[in-house]
KETORPA-998914 format. One record per residue (C-alpha): residue number from 1; residue in one letter; z, y, x. Coordinates in Angstrom, 2 decimals, padded with zeros to 5 digits, always signed. Each point is the difference from the previous one (the first is absolute). Example, Ala and Ser with C-alpha at 12.3 -4.5 7.8 and 13.67 -1.06 7.14 Angstrom:
<recs>
<1, A, <+007.80, -004.50, +012.30>>
<2, S, <-000.66, +003.44, +001.37>>
</recs>
This chain:
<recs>
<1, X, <+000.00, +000.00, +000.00>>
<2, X, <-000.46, +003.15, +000.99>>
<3, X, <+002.96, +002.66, +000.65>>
<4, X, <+000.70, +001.46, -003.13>>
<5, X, <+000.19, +002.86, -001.25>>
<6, X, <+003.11, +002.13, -000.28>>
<7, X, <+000.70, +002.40, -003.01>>
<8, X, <+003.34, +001.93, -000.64>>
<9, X, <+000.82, +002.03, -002.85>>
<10, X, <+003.02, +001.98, +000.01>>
<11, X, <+000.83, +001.54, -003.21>>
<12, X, <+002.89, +002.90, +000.36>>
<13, X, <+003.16, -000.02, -001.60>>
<14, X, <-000.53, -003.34, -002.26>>
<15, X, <+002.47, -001.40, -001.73>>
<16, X, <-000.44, -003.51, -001.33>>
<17, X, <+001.99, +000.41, -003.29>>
<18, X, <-002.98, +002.14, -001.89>>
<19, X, <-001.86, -003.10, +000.67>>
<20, X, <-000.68, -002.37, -002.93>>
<21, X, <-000.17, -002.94, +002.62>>
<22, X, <+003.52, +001.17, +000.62>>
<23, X, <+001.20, +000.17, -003.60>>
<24, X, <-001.01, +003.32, -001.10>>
<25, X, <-000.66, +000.92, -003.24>>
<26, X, <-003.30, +001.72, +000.59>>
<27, X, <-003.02, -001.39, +001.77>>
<28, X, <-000.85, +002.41, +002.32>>
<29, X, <-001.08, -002.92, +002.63>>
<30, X, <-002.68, -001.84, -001.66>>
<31, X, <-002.23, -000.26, +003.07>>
<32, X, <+002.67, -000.68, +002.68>>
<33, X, <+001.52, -003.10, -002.60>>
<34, X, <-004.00, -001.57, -000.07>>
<35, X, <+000.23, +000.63, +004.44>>
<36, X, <+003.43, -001.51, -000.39>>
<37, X, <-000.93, -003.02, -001.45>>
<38, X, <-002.69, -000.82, +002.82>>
<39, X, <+002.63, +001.29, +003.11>>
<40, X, <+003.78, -000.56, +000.48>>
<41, X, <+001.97, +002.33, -001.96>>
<42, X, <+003.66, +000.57, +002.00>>
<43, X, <+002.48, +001.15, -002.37>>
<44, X, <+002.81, +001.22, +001.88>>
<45, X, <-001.55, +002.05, +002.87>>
<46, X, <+002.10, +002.40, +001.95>>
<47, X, <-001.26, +003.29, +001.74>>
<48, X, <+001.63, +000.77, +002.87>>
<49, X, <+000.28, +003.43, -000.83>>
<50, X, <+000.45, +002.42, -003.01>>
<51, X, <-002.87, +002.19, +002.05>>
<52, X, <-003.75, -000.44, +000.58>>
<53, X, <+000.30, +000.94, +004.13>>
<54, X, <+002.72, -002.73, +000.43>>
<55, X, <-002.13, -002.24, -002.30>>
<56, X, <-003.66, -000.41, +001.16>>
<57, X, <+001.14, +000.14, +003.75>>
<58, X, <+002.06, -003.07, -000.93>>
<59, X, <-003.01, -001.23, -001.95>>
<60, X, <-002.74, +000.15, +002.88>>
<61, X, <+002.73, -000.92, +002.86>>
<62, X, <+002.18, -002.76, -001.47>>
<63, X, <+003.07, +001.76, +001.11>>
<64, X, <+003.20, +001.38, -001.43>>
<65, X, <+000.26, +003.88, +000.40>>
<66, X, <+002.53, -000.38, +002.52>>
<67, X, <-002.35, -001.83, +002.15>>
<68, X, <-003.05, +002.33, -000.45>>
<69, X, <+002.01, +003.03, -000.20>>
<70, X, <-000.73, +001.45, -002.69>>
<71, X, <+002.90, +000.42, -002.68>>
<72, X, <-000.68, +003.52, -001.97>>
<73, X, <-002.65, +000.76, -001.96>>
<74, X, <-002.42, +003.49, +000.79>>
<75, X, <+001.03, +002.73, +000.15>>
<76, X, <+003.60, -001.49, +001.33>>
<77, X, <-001.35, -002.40, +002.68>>
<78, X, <+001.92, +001.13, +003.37>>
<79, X, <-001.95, +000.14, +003.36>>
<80, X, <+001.43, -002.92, +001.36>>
<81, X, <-001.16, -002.30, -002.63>>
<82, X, <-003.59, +001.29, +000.51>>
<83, X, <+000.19, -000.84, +003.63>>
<84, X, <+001.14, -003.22, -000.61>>
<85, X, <-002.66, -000.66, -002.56>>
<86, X, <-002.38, +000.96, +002.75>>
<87, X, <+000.68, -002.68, +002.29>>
<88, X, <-000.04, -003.04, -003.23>>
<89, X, <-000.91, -003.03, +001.48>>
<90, X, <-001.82, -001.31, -002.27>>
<91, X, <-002.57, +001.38, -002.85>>
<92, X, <-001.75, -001.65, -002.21>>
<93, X, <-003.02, +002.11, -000.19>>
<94, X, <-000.14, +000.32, +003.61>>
<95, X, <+000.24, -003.84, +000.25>>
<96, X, <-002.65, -000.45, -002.39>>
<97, X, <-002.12, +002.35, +001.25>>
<98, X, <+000.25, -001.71, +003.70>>
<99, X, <-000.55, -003.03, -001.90>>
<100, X, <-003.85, +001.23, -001.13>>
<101, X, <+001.37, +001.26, -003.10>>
<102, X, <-001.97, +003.56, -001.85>>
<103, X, <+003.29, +001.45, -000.60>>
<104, X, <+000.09, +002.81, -002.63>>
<105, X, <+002.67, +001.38, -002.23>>
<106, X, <+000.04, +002.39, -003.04>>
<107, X, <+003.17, +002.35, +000.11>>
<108, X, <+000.66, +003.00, +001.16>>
<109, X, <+003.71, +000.32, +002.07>>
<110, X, <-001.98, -000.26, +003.29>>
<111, X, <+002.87, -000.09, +003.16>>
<112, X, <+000.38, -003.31, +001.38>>
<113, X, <-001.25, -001.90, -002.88>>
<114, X, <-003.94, +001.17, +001.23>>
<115, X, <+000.57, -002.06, +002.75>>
<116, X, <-002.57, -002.71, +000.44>>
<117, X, <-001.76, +000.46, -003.08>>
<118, X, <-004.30, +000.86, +000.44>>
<119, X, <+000.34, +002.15, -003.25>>
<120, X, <+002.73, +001.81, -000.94>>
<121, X, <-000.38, +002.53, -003.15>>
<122, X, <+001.11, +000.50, -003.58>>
<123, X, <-002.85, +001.30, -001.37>>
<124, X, <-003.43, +001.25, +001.53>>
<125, X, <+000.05, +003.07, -002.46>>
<126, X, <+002.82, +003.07, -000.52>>
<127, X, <+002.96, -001.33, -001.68>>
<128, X, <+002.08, +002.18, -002.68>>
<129, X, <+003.45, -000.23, -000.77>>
<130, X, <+002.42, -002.73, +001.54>>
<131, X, <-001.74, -003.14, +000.21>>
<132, X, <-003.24, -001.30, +000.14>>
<133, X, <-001.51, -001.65, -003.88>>
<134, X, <+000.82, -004.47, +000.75>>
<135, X, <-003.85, +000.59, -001.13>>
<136, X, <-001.15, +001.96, +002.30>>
<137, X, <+001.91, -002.25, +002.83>>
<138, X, <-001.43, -003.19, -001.30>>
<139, X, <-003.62, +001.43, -000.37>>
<140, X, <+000.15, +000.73, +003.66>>
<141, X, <+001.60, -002.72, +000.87>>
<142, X, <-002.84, -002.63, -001.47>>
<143, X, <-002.56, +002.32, +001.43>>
<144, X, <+001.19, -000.57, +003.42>>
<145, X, <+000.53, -003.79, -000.53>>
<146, X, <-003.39, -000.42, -000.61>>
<147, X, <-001.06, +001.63, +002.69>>
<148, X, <+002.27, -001.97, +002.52>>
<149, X, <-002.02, -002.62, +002.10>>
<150, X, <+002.66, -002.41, +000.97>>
<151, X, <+003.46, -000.83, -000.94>>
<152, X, <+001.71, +002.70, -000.95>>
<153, X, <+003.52, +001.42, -000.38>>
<154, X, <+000.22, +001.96, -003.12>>
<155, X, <+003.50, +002.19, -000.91>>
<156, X, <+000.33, +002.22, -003.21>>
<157, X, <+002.74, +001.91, -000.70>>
<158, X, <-000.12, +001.00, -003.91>>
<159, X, <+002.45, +002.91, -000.55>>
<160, X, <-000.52, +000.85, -004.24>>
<161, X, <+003.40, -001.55, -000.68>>
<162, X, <+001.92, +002.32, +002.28>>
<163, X, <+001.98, +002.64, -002.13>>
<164, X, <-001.48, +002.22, -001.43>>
<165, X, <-003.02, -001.87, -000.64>>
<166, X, <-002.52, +002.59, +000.08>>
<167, X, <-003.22, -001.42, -000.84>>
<168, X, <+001.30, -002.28, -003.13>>
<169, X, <-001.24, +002.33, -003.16>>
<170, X, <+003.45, -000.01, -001.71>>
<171, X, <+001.59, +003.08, -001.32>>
<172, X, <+003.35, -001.81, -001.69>>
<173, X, <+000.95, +000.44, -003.69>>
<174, X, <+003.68, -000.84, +000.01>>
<175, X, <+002.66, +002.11, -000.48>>
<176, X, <+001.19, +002.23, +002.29>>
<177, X, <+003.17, -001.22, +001.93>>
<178, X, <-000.04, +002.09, +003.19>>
<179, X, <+003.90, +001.23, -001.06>>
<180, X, <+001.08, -003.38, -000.77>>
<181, X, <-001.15, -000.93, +003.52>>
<182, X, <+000.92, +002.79, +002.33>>
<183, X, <+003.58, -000.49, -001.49>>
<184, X, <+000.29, -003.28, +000.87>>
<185, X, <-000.30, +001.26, +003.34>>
<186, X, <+003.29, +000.82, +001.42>>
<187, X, <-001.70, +001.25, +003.66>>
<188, X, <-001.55, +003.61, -000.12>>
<189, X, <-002.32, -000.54, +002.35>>
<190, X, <-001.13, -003.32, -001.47>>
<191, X, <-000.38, +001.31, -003.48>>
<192, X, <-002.18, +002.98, +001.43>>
<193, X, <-002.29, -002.95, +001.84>>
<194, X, <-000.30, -001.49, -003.21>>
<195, X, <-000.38, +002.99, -001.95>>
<196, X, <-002.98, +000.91, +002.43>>
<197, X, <-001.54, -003.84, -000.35>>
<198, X, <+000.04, +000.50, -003.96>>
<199, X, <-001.91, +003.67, +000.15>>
<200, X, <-002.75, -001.17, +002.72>>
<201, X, <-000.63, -003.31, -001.96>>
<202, X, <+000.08, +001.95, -003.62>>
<203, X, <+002.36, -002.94, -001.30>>
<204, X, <+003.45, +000.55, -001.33>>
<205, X, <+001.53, -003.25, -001.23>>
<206, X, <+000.14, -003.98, +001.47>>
<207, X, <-002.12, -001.54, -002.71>>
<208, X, <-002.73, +002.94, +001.10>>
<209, X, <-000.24, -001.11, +003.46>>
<210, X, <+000.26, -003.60, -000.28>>
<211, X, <-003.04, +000.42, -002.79>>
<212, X, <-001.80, +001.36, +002.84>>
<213, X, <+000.93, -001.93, +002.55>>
<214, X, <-001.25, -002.94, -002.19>>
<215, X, <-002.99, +001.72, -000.54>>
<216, X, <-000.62, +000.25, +003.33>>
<217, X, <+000.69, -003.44, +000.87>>
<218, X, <-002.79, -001.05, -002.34>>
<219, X, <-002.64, +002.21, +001.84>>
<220, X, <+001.03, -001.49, +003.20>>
<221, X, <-000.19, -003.58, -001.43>>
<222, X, <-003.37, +000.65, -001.13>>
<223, X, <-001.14, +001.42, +003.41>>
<224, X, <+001.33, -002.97, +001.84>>
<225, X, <-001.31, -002.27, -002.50>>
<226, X, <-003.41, +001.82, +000.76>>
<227, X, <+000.04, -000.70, +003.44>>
<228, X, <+001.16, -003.29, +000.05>>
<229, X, <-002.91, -000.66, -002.90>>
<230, X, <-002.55, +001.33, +003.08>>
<231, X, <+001.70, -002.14, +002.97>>
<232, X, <-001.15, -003.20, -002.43>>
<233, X, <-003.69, +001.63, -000.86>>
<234, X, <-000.56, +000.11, +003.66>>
<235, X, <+001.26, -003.04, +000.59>>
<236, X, <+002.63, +001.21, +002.13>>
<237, X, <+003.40, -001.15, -001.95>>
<238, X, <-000.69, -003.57, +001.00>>
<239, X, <+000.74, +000.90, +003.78>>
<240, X, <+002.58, +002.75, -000.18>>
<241, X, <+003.43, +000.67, +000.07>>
<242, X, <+001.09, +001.89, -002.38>>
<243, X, <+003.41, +002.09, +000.19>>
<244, X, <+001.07, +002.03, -003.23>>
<245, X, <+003.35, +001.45, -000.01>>
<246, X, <+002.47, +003.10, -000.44>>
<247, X, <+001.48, +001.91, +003.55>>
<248, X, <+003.02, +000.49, -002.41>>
<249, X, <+001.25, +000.09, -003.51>>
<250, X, <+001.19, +003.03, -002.22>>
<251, X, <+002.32, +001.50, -001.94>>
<252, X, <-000.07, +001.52, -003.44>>
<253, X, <+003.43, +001.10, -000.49>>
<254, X, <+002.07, -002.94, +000.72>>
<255, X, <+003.65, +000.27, +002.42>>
<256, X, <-000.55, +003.78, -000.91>>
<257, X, <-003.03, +000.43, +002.04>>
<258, X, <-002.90, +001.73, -001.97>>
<259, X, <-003.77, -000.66, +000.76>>
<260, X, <+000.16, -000.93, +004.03>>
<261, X, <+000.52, -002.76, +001.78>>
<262, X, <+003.12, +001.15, +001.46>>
<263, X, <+002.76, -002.89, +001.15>>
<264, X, <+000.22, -003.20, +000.78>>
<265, X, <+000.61, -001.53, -003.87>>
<266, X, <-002.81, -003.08, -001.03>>
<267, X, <-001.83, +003.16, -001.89>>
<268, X, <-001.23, +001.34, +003.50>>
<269, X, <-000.20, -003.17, +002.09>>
<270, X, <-001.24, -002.63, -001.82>>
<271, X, <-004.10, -000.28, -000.57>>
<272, X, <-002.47, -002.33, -001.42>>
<273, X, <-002.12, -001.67, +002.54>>
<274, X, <-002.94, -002.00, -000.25>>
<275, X, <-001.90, -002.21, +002.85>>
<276, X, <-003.17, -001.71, -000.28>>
<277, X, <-000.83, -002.68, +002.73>>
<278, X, <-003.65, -002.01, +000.38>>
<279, X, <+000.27, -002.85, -001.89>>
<280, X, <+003.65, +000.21, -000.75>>
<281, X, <+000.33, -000.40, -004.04>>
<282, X, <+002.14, +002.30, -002.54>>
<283, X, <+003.69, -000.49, +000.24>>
<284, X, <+003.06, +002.39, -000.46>>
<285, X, <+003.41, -000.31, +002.09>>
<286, X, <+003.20, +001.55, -000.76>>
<287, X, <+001.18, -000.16, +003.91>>
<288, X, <+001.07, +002.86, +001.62>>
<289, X, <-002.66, +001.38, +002.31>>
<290, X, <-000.53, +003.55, +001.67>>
<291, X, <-002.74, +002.17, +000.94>>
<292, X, <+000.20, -000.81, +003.78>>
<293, X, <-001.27, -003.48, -001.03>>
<294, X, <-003.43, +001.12, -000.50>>
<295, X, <-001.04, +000.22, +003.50>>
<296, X, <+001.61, -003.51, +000.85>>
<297, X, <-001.55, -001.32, -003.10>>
<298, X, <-003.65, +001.23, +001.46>>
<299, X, <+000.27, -001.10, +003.08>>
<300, X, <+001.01, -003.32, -000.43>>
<301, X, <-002.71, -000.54, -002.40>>
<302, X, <-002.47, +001.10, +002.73>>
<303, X, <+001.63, -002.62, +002.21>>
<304, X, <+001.44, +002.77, +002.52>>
<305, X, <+001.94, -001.86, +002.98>>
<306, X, <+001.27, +002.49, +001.95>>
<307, X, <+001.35, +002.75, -002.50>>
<308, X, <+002.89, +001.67, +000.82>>
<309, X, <+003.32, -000.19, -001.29>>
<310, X, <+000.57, +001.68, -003.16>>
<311, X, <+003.01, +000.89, -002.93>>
<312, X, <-002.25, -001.40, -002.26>>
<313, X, <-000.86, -003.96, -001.13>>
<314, X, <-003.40, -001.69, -000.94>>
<315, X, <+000.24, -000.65, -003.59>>
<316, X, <-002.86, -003.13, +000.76>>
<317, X, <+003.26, -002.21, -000.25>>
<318, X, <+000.91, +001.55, -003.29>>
<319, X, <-003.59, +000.31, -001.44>>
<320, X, <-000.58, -003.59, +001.05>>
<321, X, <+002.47, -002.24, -000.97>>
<322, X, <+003.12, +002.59, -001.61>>
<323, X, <+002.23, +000.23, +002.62>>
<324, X, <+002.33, +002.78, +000.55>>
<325, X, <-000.90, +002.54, +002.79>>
<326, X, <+003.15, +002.09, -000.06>>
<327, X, <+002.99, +000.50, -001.95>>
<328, X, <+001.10, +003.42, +000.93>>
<329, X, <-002.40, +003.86, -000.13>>
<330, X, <+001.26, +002.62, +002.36>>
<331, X, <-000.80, +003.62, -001.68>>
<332, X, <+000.03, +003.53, +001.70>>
<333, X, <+000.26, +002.89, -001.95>>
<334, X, <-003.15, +002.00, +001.04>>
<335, X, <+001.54, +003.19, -001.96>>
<336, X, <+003.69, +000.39, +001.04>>
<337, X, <+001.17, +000.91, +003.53>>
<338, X, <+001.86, -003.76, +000.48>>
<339, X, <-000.30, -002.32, -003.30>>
<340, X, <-000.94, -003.79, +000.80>>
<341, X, <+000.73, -002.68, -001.74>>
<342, X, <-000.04, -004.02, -000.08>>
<343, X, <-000.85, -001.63, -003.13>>
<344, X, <+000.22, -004.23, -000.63>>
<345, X, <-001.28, -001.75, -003.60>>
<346, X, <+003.25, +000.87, -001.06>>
<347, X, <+001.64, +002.58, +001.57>>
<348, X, <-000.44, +003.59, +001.74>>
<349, X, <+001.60, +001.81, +002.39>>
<350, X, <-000.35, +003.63, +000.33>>
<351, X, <+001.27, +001.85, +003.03>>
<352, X, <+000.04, +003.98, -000.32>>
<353, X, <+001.00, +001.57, +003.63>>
<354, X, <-002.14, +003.39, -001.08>>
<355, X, <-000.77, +000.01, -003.46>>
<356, X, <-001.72, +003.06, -000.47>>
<357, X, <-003.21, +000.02, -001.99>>
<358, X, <-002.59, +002.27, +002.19>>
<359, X, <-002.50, +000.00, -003.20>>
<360, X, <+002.48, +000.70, -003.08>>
<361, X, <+002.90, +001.47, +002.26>>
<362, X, <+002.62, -002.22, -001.28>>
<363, X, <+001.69, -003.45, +000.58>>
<364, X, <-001.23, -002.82, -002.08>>
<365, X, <+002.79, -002.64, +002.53>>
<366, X, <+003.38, +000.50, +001.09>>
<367, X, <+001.50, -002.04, +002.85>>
<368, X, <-000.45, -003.97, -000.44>>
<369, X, <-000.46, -001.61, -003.30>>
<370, X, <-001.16, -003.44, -001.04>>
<371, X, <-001.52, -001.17, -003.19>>
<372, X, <+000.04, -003.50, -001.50>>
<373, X, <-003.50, -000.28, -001.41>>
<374, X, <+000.64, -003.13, -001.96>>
<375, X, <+002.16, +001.89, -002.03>>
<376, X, <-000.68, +003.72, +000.08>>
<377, X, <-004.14, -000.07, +000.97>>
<378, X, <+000.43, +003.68, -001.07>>
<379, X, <+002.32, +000.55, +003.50>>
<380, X, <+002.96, +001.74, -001.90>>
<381, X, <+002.80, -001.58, +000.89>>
<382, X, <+001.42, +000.24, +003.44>>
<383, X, <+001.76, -003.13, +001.33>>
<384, X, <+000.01, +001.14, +003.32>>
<385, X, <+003.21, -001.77, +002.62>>
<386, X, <+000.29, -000.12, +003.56>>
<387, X, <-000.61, -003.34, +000.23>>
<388, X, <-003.52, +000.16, -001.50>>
<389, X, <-002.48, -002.73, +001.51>>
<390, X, <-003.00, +002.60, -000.15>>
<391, X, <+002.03, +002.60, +001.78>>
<392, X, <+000.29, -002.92, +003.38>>
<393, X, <-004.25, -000.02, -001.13>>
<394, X, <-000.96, +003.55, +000.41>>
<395, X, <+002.79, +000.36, +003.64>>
</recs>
C-alpha cells in the first residue's frame, strides 16, 4: 500500500454534549454520526488544555505542555515557553514533510505551528471579522488537495464555533437576561468581561447562545461532511487517515463561567474525537484517551521504528483489540497563571497554586479540590484529604 494520506480537522472550542451521538437532544451532527459509523468514535477524549496554543502543539508533537513548553494560551504565553517550543524535538509536520509528505495546513495563528508545513494560509482572499467562514477553509482546502501530487499532509483548523460565532446568521429571540447574569457574577471584573462578551456577540441570555452555538455546529457538520463526501469521490478516503476532533471543549454558563472555555471542569477539557484508519472498520470506545495520542497513533500505523519518546500512547492497541491505553489525563490550564489538573475515570484532582483567570480576570479554582465523578459528574462537591491517591499522581 501506499503511505497514506493524512487529514486533521480541528474544530475550536467543541464540546461533545451538543452532539446527538453524545445524547443531545438536537441533531446538529448528522454528517459527523454517518463518518462515525465508518471510523472509531472515542467517547471520553481529554484535551490537554482548556487553550488552543497548549492544544495543537500537543496535537502535532505528542507531548504534554510541560514537555513542549508551552502552557498559556496567546496573548499570555511567556518568552520562555516560546524558546522552548523552538527547540521541540519532534514535529509532526516536519516529520512528514522529511518523510515525502506535501504538507499544507489551513489556519491562521502562524508562530511555530508554520513550521514544516509547504502551505500555510487561512484563506487566499481578505478576511473580515474574527474568523475565517469553515466554508471558505474547506473550499480551499479541497482545492489544494487536488492539486497535491503525492501523499499529502492536510491540517484544518475550523474556528465558527469559537464565541462569538460570527459568521452563523443568528440574531437570538429569547428574552433578555443580561441582569440576571451579570448578577450572578460576584467578581467586578468578571461580570464586566462578560458584560462585554454579551454586547460584541448581540446575545443576552444562555438559551440565545447555546441556539447559536448549535447552529453553528450544524454548518460545521455539513462542511466536514462535504469534504469527507470529496476525499471518497476522488477516491482518496480509502487510503487516508482521517483525524476529526475538538482542541478543547466549552462552556455555556456552567461552575459560574459564562461563554469561554475558562477552567479546568469536563465543560472545557473534554472533546469528541474521531479517527479513521485504512481498512480499520466502525467501532466506538469509551477508554480514556488524550490528544497527544494522535501522533503515536500515526506513526505506528505507518510502521515508524525509531520515533521518539513521547507523553502520548498509540491507540492501535485500543482500536485493535479494546485494550486500555491509559487510565489517568494530565490537564494544564492554558488560561490561568498555574491551574493543572489530573483527572482518572472516576476522579479529578485540581491543584490551584495561581488561580487567576488572565481572560475573565477572576478565579474559577481555589487551592486543591477533588471530585468523585461517579457520583457528582457535575464536579460540585469537594472531597478533597491529604491523603488523596491523585494528589501522590500529579507530585
Amino acid at each position: 500500500m501506499d503511505e497514506p494520506n493524512i487529514v486533521v480537522v480541528i474544530i475550536d472550542a467543541f464540546r461533545p454534549d451538543h452532539l446527538s451521538m453524545f445524547g443531545y437532544g438536537k441533531e446538529t451532527d448528522a454528517n459527523l454520526k454517518r463518518i462515525a459509523k465508518e471510523s472509531v468514535l472515542f467517547r471520553n477524549q481529554f484535551s490537554v488544555s482548556n487553550a488552543t496554543a497548549p492544544a495543537v502543539t500537543s496535537i502535532l508533537s505528542g507531548l504534554l505542555p510541560s514537555s513542549h513548553g508551552v502552557i498559556h494560551q496567546f496573548p499570555y504565553t511567556k518568552p520562555e515557553e516560546f524558546e522552548k517550543v523552538e527547540k521541540i524535538g519532534f514535529w509532526l509536520p516536519s516529520y512528514l514533510k522529511d518523510r515525502g509528505y506535501e504538507t499544507m495546513a489551513f489556519d491562521w495563528i502562524s508562530f511555530w505551528f508554520e513550521k514544516g508545513f509547504d502551505y500555510y494560509k487561512e484563506s487566499e482572499e481578505e478576511i473580515e471579522g474574527l474568523f475565517p467562514p469553515t466554508k471558505m477553509t474547506v473550499d480551499l482546502a479541497i482545492s489544494k488537495i487536488k492539486k497535491a501530487k503525492k501523499p499529502f499532509f492536510a491540517l484544518l483548523h475550523l474556528w465558527d464555533t469559537h464565541f462569538p460565532f460570527p459568521n452563523t446568521p443568528y440574531k437570538g429571540g429569547g428574552p433578555n437576561e443580561a441582569d440576571k447574569i451579570l448578577a450572578d457574577i460576584k467578581d467586578e471584573k468578571q461580570r464586566a468581561y462578560v458584560n462585554n462578551r454579551m454586547n460584541a456577540a448581540k446575545l443576552y441570555s444562555v438559551q440565545d447562545v447555546t441556539n447559536k452555538y448549535d447552529e453553528t455546529i450544524k454548518i460545521i457538520d455539513q462542511e466536514v461532511g462535504r469534504l469527507y463526501d470529496f476525499l471518497k469521490s476522488e477516491n482518496l478516503l480509502e487510503n487516508t487517515i482521517l483525524v476529526i476532533l475538538g482542541d478543547h471543549g466549552d462552556i455555556i454558563h456552567e461552575h459560574g463561567i459564562y461563554f469561554s472555555h475558562c477552567g479546568l471542569f469536563d465543560g472545557s477539557t473534554r472533546a469528541p474525537m474521531i479517527i479513521k484508519l485504512p481498512g480499520v472498520k466502525g467501532k466506538e470506545t469509551s477508554e480514556m484517551v488524550q490528544n497527544i495520542d494522535i501522533v503515536p497513533t500515526i506513526l505506528e500505523f505507518l510502521s515508524e521504528k525509531t520515533a521518539p519518546v513521547f507523553d502520548g500512547k498509540s491507540l492501535i492497541p485500543l482500536i485493535n483489540t479494546g485494550a486500555k491505553v491509559r487510565d489517568r489525563v494530565f490537564l494544564f490550564d492554558g488560561l490561568a497563571n498555574d491551574v493543572r489538573a489530573v483527572r482518572t475515570g472516576n476522579k479529578k484532582l485540581i491543584v490551584a497554586k495561581d488561580s487567576f483567570c488572565n481572560l475573565c480576570k477572576s478565579s474559577h479554582h481555589h487551592g486543591t479540590v477533588e471530585y468523585d465523578l461517579s457520583k457528582d459528574p457535575e464536579e460540585t462537591k469537594d472531597i478533597f484529604s491529604s491523603d488523596s491517591e491523585l494528589l501522590k499522581l500529579m507530585k
